[in-house]
DSSP file (Angstrom, degrees, kcal/mol; ACC not computed):
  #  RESIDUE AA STRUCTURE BP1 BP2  ACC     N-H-->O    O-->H-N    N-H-->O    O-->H-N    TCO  KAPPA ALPHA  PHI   PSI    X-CA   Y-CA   Z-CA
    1    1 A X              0   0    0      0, 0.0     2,-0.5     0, 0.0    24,-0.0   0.000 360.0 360.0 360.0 139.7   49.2  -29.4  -73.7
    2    2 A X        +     0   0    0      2,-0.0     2,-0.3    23,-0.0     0, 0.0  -0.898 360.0  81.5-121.2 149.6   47.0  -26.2  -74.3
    3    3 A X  S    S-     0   0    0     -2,-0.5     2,-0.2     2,-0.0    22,-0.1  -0.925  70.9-101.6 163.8-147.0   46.4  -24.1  -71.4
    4    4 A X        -     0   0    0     20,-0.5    20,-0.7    -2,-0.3     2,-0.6  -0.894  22.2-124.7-172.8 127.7   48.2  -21.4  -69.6
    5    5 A X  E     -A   23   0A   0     -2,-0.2     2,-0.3    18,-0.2    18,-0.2  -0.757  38.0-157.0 -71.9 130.3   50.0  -21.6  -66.5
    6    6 A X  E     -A   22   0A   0     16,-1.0    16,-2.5    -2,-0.6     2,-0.7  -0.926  16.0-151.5-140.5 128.5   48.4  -18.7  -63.9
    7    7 A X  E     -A   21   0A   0     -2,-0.3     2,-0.4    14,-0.3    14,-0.2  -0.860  15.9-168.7 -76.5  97.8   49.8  -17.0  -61.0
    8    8 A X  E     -A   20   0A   0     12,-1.9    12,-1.4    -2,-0.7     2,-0.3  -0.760   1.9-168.8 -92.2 121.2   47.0  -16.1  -58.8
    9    9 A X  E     +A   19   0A   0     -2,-0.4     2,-0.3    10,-0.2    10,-0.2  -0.785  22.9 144.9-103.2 146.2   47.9  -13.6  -55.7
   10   10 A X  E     -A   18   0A   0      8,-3.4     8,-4.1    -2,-0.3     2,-0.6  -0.926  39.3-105.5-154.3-174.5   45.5  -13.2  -53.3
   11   11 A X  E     -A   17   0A   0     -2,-0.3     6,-0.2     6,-0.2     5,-0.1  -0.863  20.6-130.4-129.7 130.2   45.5  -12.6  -49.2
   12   12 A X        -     0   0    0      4,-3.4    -1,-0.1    -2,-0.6    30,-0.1   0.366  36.9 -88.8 -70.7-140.7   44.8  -14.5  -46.5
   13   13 A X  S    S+     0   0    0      1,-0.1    -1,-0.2    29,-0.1    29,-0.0   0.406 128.3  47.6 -51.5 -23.7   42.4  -13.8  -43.2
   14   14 A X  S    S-     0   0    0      2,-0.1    -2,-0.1    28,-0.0    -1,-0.1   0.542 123.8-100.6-112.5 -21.3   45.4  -12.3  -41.5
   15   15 A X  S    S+     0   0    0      1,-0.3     2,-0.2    -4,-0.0    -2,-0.0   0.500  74.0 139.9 104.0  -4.7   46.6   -9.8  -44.4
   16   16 A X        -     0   0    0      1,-0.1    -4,-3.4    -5,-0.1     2,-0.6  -0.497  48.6-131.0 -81.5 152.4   49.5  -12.0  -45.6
   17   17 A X  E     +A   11   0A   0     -2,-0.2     2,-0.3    -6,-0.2    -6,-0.2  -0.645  35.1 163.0 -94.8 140.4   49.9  -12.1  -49.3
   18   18 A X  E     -A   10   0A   0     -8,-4.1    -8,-3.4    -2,-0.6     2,-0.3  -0.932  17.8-165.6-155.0-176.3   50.2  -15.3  -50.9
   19   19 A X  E     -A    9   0A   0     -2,-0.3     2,-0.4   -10,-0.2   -10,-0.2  -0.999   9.3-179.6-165.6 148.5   49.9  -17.2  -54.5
   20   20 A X  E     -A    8   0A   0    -12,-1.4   -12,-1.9    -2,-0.3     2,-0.7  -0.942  28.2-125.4-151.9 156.5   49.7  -20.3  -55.7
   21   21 A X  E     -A    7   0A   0     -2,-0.4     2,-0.3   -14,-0.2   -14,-0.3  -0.767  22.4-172.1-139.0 128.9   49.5  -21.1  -59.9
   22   22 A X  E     -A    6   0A   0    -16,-2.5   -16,-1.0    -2,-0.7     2,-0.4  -0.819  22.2-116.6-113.7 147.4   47.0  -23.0  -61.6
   23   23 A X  E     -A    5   0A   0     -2,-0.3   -18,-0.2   -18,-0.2     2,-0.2  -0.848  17.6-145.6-114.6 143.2   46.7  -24.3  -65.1
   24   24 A X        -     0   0    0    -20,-0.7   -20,-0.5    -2,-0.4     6,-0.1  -0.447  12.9-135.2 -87.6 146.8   44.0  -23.1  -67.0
   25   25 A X  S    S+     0   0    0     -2,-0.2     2,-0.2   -22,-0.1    -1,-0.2   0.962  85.8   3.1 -67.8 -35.1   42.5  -26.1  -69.6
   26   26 A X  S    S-     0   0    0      1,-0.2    -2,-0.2   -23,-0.1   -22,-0.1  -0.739  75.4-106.7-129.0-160.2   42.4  -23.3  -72.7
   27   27 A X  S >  S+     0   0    0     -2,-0.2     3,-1.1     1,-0.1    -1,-0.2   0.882 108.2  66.5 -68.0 -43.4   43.2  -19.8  -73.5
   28   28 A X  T 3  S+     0   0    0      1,-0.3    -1,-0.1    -3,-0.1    -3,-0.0   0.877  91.8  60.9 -65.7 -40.5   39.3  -18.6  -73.5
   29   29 A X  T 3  S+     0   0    0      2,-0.0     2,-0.9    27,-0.0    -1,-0.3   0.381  76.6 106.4 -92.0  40.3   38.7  -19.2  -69.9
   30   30 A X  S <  S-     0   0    0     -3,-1.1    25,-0.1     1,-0.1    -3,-0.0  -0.829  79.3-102.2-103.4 143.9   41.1  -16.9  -68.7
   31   31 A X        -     0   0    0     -2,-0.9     5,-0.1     1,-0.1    25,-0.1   0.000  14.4-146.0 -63.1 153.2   39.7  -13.8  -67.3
   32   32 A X  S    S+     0   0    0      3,-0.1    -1,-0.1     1,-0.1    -3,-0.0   0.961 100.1  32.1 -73.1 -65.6   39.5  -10.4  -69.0
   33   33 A X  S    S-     0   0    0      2,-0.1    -1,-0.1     1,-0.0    -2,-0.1   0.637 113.1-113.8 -61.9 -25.7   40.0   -8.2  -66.0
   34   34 A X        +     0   0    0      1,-0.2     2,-0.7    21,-0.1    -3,-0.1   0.316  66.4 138.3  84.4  -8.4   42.0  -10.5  -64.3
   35   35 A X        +     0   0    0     20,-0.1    -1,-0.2     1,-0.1    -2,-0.1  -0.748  25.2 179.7 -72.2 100.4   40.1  -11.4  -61.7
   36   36 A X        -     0   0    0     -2,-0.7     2,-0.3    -5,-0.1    19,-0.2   0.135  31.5-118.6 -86.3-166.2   39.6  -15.0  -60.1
   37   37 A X  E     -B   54   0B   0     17,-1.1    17,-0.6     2,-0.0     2,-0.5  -0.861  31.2-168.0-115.8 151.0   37.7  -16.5  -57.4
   38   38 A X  E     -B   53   0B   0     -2,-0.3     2,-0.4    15,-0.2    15,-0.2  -0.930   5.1-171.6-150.5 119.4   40.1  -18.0  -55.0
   39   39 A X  E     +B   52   0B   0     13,-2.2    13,-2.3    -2,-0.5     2,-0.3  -0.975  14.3 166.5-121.0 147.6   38.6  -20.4  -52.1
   40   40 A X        -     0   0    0     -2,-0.4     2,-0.6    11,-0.3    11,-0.2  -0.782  47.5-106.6-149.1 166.2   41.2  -21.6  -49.2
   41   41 A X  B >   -C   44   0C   0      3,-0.8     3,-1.1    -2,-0.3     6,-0.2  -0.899  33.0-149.9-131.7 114.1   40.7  -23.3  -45.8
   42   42 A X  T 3  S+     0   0    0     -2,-0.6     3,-0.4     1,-0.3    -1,-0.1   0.794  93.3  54.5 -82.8 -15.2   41.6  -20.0  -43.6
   43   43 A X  T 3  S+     0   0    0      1,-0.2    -1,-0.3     2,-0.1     2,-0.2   0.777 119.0  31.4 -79.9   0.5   42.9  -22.4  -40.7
   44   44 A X  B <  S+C   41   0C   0     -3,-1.1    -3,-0.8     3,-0.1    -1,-0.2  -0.828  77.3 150.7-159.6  62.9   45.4  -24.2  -43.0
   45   45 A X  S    S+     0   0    0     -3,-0.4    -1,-0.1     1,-0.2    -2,-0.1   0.875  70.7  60.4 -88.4 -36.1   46.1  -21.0  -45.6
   46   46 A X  S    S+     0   0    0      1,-0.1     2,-1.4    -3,-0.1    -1,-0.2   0.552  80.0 100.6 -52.6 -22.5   49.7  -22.3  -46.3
   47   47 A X    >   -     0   0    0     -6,-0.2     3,-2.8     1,-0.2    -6,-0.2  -0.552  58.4-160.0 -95.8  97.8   48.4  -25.7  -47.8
   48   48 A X  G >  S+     0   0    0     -2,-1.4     3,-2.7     1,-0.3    -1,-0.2   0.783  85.1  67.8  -0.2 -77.7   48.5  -25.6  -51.6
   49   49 A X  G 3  S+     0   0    0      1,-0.3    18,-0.8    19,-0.2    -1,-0.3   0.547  91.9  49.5 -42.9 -36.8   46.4  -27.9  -51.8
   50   50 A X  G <  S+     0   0    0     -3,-2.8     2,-0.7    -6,-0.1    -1,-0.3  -0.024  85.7 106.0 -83.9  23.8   43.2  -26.5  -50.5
   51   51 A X    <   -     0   0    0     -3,-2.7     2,-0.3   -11,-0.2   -11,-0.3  -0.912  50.2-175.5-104.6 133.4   43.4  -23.8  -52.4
   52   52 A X  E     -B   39   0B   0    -13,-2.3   -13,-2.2    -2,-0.7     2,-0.3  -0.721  12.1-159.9-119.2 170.9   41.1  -23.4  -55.6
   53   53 A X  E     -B   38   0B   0     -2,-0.3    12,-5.4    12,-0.3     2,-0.4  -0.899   5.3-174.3-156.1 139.6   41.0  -20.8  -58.2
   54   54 A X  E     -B   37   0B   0    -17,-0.6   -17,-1.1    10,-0.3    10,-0.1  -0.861   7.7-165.3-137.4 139.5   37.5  -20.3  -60.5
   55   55 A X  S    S+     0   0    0      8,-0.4     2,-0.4    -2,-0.4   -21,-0.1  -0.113  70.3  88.6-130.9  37.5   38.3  -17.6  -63.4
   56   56 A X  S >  S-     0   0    0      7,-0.2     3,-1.0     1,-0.1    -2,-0.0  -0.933  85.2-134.0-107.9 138.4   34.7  -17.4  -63.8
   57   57 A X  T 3  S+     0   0    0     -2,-0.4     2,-0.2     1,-0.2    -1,-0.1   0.941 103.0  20.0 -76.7 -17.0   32.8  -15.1  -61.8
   58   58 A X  T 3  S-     0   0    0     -3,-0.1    -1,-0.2   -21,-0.0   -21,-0.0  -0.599  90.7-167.8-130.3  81.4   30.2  -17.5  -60.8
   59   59 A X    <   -     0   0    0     -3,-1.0     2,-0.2    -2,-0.2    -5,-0.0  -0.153  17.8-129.7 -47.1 128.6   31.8  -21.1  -61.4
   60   60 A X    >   -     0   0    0      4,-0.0     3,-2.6     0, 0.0     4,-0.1  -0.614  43.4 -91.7 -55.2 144.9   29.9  -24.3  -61.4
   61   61 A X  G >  S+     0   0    0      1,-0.3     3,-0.7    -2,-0.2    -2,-0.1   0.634 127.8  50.6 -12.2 -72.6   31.3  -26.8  -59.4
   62   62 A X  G 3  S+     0   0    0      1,-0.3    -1,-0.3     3,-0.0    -3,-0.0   0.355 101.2  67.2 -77.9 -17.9   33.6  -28.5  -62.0
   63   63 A X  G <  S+     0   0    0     -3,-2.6    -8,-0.4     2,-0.0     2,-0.4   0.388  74.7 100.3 -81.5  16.0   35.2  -24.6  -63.1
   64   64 A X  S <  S-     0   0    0     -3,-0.7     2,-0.4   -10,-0.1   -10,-0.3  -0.788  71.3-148.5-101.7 129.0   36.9  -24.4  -59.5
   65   65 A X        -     0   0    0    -12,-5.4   -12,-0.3    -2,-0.4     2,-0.3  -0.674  17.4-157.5 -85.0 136.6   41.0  -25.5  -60.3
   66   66 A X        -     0   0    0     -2,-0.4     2,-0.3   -14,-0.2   -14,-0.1  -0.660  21.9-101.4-113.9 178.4   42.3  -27.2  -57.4
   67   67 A X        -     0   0    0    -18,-0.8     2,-0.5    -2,-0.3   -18,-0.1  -0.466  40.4-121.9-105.1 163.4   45.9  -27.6  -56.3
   68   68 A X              0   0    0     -2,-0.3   -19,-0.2     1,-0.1    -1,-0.1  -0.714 360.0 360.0-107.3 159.2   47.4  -31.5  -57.2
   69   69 A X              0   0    0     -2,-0.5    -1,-0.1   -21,-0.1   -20,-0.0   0.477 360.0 360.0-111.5 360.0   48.7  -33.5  -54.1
């Protein structure tokens, strides 16, 4: 499989830090800087699963990685 496992940390609405790791489909869209987009459902910040990860800085729809259920 080509990709990359990534471990994105990031922090919620309340200041806890937290991280969740998404795989990228190739090498090339992994960020230069390091920097994601990370979107999360700030009542429900623990649930994997709503969290999504872009390592573009302004993804189209279909670049956001989501968490599997």
């Amino acid at each position: 499989m080509v990709g990359a496992d990534v471990v994105v940390k990031y922090a919620d609405i309340q200041g806890v830090e937290r991280w969740v790791t998404r795989r990228t489909r190739d090498h090339a869209s992994m960020p230069g800087d390091g920097r994601v987009q990370v979107l999360f459902d700030p009542l429900q910040p623990d649930r994997d699963d709503l969290v999504f990860v872009s390592f573009h800085r302004d993804p189209h729809p279909t670049e956001w990685v989501g968490g599997t259920v």
